[in-house]
C-alpha positions in Angstrom: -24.1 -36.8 10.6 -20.5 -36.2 12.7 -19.5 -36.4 8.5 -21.8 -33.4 7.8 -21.0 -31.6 10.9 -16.9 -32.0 9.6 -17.3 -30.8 6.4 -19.3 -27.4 7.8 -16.9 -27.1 10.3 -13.8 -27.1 7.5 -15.6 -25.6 4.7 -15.2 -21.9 5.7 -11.4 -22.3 6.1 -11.1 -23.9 3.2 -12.6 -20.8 1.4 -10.6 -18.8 3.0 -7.6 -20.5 2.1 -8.9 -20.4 -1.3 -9.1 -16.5 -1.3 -5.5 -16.2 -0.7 -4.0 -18.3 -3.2 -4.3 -15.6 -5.9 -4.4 -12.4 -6.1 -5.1 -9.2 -8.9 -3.6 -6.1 -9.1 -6.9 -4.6 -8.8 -7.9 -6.8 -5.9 -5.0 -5.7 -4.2 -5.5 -2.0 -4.5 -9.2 -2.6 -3.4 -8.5 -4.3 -0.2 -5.2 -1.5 0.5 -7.9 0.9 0.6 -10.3 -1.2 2.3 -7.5 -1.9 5.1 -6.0 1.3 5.2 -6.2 2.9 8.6 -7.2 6.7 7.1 -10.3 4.9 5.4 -11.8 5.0 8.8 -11.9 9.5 8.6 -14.6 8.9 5.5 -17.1 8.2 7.9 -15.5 10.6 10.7 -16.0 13.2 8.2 -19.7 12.6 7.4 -20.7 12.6 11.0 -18.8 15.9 11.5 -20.3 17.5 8.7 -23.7 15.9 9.2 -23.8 17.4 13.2 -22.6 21.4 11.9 -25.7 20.7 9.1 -27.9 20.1 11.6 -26.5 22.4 14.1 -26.9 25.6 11.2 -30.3 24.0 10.8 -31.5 24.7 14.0 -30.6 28.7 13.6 -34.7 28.9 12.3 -35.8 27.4 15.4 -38.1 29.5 17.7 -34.6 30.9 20.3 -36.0 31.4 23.6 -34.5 33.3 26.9 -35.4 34.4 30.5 -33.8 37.0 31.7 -34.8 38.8 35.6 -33.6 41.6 37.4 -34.3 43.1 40.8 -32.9 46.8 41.1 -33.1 49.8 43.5 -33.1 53.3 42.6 -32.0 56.3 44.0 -35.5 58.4 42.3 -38.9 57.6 40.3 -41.0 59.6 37.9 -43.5 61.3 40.4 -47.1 62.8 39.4 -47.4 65.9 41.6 -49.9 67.7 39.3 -53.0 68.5 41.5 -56.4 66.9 39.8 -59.4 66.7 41.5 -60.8 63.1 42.7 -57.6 61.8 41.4 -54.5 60.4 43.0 -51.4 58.7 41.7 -49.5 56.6 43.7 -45.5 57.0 43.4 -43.7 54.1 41.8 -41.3 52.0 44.3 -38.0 52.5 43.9 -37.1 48.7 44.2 -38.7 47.3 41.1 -38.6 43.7 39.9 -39.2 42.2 36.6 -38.8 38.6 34.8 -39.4 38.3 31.0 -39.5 35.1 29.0 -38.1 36.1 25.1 -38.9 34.2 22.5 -37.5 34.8 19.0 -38.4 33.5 15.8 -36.1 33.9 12.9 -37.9 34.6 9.6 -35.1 35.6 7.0 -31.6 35.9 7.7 -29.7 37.6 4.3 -29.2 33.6 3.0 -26.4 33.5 5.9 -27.6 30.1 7.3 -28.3 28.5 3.7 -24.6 29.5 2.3 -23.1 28.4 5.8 -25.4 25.0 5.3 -24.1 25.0 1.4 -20.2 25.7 2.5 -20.1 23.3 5.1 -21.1 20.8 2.3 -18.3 21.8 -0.1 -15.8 22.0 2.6 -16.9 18.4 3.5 -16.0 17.0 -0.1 -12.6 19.0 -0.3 -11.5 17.2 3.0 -13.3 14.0 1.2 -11.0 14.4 -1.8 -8.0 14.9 0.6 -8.5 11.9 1.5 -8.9 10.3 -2.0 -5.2 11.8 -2.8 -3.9 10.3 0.1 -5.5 6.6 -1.1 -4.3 6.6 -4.3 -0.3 7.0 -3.2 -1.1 3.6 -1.9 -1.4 2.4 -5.3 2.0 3.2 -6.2 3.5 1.3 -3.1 1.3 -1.9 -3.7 2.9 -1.0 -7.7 5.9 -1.6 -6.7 5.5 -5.0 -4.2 2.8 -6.4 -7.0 5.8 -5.9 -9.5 8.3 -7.0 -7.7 6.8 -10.6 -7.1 5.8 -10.7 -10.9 9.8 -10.2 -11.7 10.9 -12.6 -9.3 8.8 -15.0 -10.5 10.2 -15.0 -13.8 13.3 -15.1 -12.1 12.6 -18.3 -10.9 11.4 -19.5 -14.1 14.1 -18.7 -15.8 16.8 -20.4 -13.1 14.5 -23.3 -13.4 15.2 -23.3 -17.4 19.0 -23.0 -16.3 18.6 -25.9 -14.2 17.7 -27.9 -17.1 20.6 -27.0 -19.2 22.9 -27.9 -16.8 21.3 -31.0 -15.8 21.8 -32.2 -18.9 25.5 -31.4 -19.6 25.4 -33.1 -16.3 24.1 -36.3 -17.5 26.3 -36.4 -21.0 29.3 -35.3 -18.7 28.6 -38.5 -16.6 28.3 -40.6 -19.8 31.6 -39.4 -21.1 32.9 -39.8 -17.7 32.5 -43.2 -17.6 33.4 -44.1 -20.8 36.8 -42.3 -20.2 36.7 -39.4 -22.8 36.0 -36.8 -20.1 37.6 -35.8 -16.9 35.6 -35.9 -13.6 36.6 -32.2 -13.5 34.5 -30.6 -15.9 31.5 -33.3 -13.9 32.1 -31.6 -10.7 32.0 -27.6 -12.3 28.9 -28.5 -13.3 27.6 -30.3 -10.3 29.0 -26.6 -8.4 27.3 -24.7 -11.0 24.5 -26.6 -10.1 24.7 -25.9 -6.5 25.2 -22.0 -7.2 21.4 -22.1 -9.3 19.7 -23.6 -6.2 21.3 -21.3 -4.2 20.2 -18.4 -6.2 16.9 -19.9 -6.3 16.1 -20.1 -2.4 17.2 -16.2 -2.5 14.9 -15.7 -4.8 11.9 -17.4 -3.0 13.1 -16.0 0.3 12.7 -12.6 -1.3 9.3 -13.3 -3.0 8.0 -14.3 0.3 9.4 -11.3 1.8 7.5 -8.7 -0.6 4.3 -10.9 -0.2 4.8 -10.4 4.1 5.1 -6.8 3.0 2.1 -6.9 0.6 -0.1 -8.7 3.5 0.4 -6.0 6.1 -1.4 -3.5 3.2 -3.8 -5.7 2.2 -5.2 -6.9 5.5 -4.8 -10.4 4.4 -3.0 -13.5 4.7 -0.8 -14.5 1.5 0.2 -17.8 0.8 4.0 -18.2 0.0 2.9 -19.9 -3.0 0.6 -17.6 -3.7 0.1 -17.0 -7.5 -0.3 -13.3 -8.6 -2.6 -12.2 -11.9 -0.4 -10.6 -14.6 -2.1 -7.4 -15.1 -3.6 -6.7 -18.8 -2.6 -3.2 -19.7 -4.2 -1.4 -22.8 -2.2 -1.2 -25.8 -3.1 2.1 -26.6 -2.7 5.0 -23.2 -3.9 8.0 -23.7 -3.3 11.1 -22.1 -6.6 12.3 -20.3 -5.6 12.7 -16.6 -8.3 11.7 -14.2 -6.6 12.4 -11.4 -8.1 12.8 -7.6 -6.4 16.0 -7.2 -8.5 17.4 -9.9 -11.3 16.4 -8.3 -9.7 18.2 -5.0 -8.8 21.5 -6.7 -12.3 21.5 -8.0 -14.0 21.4 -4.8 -11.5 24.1 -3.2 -12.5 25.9 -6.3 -16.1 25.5 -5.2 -15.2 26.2 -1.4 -13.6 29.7 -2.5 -16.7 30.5 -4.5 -18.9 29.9 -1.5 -17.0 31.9 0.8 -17.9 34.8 -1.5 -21.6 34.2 -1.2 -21.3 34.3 2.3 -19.5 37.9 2.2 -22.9 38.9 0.5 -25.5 37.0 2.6 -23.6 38.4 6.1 -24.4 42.1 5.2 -27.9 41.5 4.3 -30.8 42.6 6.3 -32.7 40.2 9.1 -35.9 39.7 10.0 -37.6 37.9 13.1 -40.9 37.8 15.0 -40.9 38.2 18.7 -43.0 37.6 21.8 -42.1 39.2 25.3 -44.1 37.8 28.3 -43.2 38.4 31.9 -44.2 39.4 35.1 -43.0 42.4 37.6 -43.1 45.9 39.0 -44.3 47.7 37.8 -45.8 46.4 34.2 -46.0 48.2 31.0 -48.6 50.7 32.9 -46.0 52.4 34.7 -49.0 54.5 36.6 -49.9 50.8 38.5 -47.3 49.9 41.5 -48.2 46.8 41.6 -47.2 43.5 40.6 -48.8 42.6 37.0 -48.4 40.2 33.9 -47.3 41.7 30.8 -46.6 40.9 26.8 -45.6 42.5 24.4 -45.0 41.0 20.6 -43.5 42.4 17.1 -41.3 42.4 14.1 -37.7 43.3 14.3 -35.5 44.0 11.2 -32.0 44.4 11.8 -29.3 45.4 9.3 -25.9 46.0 9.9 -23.6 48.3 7.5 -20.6 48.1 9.5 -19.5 44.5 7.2 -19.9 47.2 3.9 -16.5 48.5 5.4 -14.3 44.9 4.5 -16.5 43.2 2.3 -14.6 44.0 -0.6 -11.1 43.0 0.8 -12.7 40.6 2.0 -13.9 38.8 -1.5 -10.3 40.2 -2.5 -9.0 37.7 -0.1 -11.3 34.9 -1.5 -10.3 35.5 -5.1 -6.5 35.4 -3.9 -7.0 32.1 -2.2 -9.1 30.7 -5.5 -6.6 32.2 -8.1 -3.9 30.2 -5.7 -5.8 26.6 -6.3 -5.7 27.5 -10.3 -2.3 27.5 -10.0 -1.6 24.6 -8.3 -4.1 23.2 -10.5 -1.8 24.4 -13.5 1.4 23.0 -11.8 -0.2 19.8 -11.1 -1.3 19.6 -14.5 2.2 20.6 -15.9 4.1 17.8 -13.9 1.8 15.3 -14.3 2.1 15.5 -18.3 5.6 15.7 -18.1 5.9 12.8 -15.9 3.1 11.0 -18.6 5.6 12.7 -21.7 8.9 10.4 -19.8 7.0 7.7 -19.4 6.1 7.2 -22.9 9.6 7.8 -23.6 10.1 4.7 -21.4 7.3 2.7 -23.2 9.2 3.0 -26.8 12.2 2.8 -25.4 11.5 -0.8 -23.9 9.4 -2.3 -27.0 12.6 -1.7 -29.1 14.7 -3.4 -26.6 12.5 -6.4 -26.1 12.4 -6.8 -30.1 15.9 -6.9 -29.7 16.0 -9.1 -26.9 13.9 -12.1 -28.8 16.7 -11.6 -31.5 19.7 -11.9 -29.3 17.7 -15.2 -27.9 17.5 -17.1 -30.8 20.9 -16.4 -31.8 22.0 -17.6 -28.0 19.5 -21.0 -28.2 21.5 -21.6 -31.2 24.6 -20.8 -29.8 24.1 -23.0 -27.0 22.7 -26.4 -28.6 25.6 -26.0 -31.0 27.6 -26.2 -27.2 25.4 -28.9 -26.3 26.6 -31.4 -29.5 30.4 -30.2 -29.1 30.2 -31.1 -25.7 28.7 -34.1 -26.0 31.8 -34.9 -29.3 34.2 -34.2 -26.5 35.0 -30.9 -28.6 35.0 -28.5 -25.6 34.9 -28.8 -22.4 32.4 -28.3 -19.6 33.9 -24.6 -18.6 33.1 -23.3 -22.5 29.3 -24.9 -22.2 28.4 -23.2 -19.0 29.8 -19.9 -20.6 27.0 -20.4 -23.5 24.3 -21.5 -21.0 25.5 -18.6 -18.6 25.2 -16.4 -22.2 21.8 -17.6 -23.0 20.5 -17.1 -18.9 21.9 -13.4 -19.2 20.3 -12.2 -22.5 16.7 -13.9 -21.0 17.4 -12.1 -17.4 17.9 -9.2 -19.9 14.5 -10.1 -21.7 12.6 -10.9 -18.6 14.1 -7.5 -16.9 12.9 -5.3 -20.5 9.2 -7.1 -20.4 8.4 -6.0 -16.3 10.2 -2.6 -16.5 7.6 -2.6 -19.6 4.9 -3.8 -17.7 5.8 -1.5 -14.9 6.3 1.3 -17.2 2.7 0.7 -18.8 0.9 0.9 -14.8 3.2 3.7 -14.0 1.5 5.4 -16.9 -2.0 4.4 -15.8 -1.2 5.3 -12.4 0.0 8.8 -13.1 -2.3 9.7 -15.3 -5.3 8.2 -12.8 -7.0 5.0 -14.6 
């Protein structure tokens, strides 16, 4: 049982330190956005644009006011003509009344629907805002994803370096102790040795570094040793941009367009119902001076010309503001092909260099092991191999440097043009 009760206990952390141990480049991007502290205004936004909805919504409710007033005046409309049998009473000249209002909207010109409609499309434009600002993210966790991925074939490559030297090492040693060598050329190696360590520790200390970096985006914990996924790029990019600020310039587009509705729904007419109850003195009869109940109920139409004056500078403005998105739209567009034109520049550019690189390899492998026997024949000494080893490490640095500036090259292309 206290077995059982150990292994439940444990097996959550041991999960978790399983999630950490490797990593995408996808992953990584996902949980950026996921952690990223302006994901938090997606759902500010929707409740803010939910609440104005429902506020416009409530325009078509039945509005209802009380008003009251007590007043004195200096005269009154007096009956003095003389009929027989019949006598009216003057009115008071303090007079009260209280009326209750209520108003029921029945059309309004489409004012409420377009505000309802614009609120929605001003809603995704701030939503796509906040898309642009996401995907710069990308290119920051781009650059710390890569820069792991390069030092890592650092590494590999000191560790090949390593090798080589260890093993002059060992055939130095031999000839040492047989007397054909001096204990020289032994110790330059055993320093050279030394210096590859050293670089290697840099190396690690900087890889853990960029993976620090890479947690505080992320939201999680990496492992030092934590292995990252070379990403698998498509051999063939094409050019269709897919952008989020396409997506943003679309829904300003839309916004404009919806302002212009508006211009026409505001200078349409209105219509309501209405009901007027109250109580005072004197009523609706103004020939009783006493205190009564009254009503009164109706249609009222209401249409105002004065917005005729500025509706047409007015859509002037919105066409202004829309023609100004297109061409920001058009700028956008002109950069971002540009930058995709360099880049694929860049991408034939490095595939010729890493075809040469693979050449200049081979011809260094050979170079070296040739090194390796003349060494080992007491033909030259320790200082000449570690110049062909130190030839060899250079053009695969070279190689290594080429393949990631591809790679790089390749997501900067995908990145730009918004895959």
């Amino acid at each position: 049982m206290k077995q059982t009760f150990f292994i439940l206990l444990i097996l959550p952390l041991a999960i978790a330190a399983q999630n950490i141990t490797s990593l995408s480049l996808q992953k990584a991007y996902d949980l950026a956005e996921q952690h990223y502290p302006m994901i938090k205004q997606r759902d500010l936004l929707k409740q803010t644009s939910g609440l104005s909805i429902e506020n416009l919504s409530r325009g078509f409710l039945p509005q209802v006011s009380i008003s009251g007033q007590a007043t004195y005046q200096s005269d009154v409309t007096q009956f003095n003509i003389p009929i027989t049998g019949v006598t009216v009473a003057p009115l008071s000249k303090d007079q009260y009344r209280m009326v209750a209002d209520v108003n029921q909207l029945l059309y309004d010109g489409g004012i409420t629907r377009e505000q309802k409609n614009l609120q929605q499309l001003n809603e995704d434009a701030e939503q796509q805002k906040l898309e642009v600002e996401l995907y710069k993210v990308k290119e920051r966790i781009n650059q710390l994803y890569l820069g792991v991925l390069f030092t890592d074939e650092q590494l590999k490559q000191v560790a090949l370096v390593k090798d080589d030297i260890n093993t002059g090492i060992k055939k130095t040693e031999a000839m040492v102790n047989n007397g054909v060598a001096f204990r020289s050329n032994l110790n330059m190696l055993k320093a050279e040795l030394l210096k590859t360590e050293q670089h290697a520790i840099e190396l690690k200390a900087s890889r853990k570094g960029l993976l620090d970096v890479m947690s505080l985006f992320i939201g999680e914990s990496l492992d030092e040793n934590c292995v990252l996924e070379k990403p698998q790029v498509p051999g063939l990019l094409n050019n269709d941009i897919q952008r989020p600020e396409l997506k943003l310039f679309s829904a300003q587009e839309k916004f404009m367009a919806g302002q212009e509705k508006l211009i026409d729904a505001r200078n349409k007419p209105r219509a309501s119902v209405f009901v007027q109850g109250g109580y005072g003195r004197p009523g609706l009869n103004l020939l009783d001076n006493s205190f009564n109940l009254f009503y009164i109920g109706g249609l009222r139409f209401n249409w105002s010309f004065g917005g005729l004056y500025t509706q047409k500078r007015e859509k002037q403005l919105a066409a202004l503001n829309q023609k100004g998105v297109e061409i920001q739209k058009e700028t956008f567009l002109l950069n971002t092909n540009t930058a995709l034109k360099q880049q694929q520049a860049e991408l034939d550019k490095l595939n010729q260099l890493i075809s040469k690189d693979a050449e200049i390899i081979d011809l260094r492998i050979k170079v070296k092991e040739a090194a390796k026997a003349q060494l080992e024949n007491g033909v030259i000494t320790a200082s000449d191999y570690l110049r062909e080893v130190n030839a060899e490490d250079q053009s695969r640095q070279s190689l290594i440097t080429h393949q990631l500036q591809l790679l790089q090259a390749q997501i900067n292309y995908q990145t730009i043009s918004g895959k």
